[in-house]
C-alpha positions as CSV (number, residue, x, y, z in Angstrom):
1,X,158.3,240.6,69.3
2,X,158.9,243.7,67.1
3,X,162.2,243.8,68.0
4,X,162.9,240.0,67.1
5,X,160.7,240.7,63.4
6,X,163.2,243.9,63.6
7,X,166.2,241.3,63.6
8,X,165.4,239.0,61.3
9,X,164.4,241.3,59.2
10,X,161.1,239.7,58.5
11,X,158.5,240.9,55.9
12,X,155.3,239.8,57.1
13,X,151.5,241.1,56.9
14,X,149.8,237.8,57.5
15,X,146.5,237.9,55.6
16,X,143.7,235.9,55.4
17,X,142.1,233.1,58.3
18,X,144.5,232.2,60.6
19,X,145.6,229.5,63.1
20,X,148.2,229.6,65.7
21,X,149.7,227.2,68.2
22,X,151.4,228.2,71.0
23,X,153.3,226.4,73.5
24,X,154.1,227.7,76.6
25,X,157.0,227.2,78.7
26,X,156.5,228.7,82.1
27,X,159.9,230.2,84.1
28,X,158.6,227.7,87.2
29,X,156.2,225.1,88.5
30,X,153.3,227.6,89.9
31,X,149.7,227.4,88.8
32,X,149.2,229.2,85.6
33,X,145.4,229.8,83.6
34,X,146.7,229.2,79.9
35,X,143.8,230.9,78.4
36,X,145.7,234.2,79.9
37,X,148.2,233.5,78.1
38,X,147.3,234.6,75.1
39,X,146.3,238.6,75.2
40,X,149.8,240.5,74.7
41,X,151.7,237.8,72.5
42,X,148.8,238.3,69.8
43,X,148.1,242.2,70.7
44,X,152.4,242.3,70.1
45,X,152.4,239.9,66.8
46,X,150.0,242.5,65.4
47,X,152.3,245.9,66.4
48,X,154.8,244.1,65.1
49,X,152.9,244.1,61.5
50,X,153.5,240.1,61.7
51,X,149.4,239.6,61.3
52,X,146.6,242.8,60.3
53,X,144.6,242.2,63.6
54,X,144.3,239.1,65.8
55,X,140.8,238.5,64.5
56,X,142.0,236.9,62.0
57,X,142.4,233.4,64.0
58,X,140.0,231.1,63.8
59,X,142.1,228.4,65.7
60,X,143.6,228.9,68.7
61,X,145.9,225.7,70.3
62,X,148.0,226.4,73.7
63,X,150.1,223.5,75.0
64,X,151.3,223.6,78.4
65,X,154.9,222.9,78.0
66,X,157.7,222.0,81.0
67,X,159.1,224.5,83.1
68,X,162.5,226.5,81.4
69,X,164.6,228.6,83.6
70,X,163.1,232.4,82.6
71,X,160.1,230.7,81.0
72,X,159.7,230.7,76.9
73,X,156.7,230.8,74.4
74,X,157.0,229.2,71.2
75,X,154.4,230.4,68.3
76,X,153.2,228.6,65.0
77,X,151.3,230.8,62.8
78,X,149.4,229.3,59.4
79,X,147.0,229.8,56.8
80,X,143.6,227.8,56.8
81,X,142.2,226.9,53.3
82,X,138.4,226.8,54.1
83,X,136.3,224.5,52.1
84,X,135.4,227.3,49.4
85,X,138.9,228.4,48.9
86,X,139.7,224.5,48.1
87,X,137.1,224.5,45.8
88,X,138.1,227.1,43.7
């Protein structure tokens, strides 16, 4: 992932609470846990310098997606406006 933020030249430091979706395309049809999924993509957003520390989400939403020859994982990252910061 540092490499891709590398590419596209992306300036990111994600701040605040967080949400993230992530669908996940597996490379076949065997038995997968989703909620392993989820370790080194967030451990690798935050070496990247995409986020300040994956304890910043406060939802977490992993589809299963259909099979894709060599398998895929797309990632949605957003800001959530708590009720005090809508307030204000």
């Amino acid at each position: 992932m540092a490499l891709i933020v590398r590419q596209q030249r992306l300036k990111l430091s994600l701040s605040g609470r967080l949400a993230i979706k992530v669908i996940a395309e597996p490379p076949d049809k065997r038995r997968r846990d989703l909620d392993n999924i989820l370790k080194a993509p967030l451990d690798a957003l935050t070496h990247a310098g995409v986020l300040m520390d994956d304890e910043q989400f406060d939802e977490i939403n992993i589809v299963r997606g259909q099979p894709v020859s060599g398998g895929r994982m797309g990632v949605k990252i957003y800001p959530i406006m708590h009720e005090e910061q809508v307030k204000k």
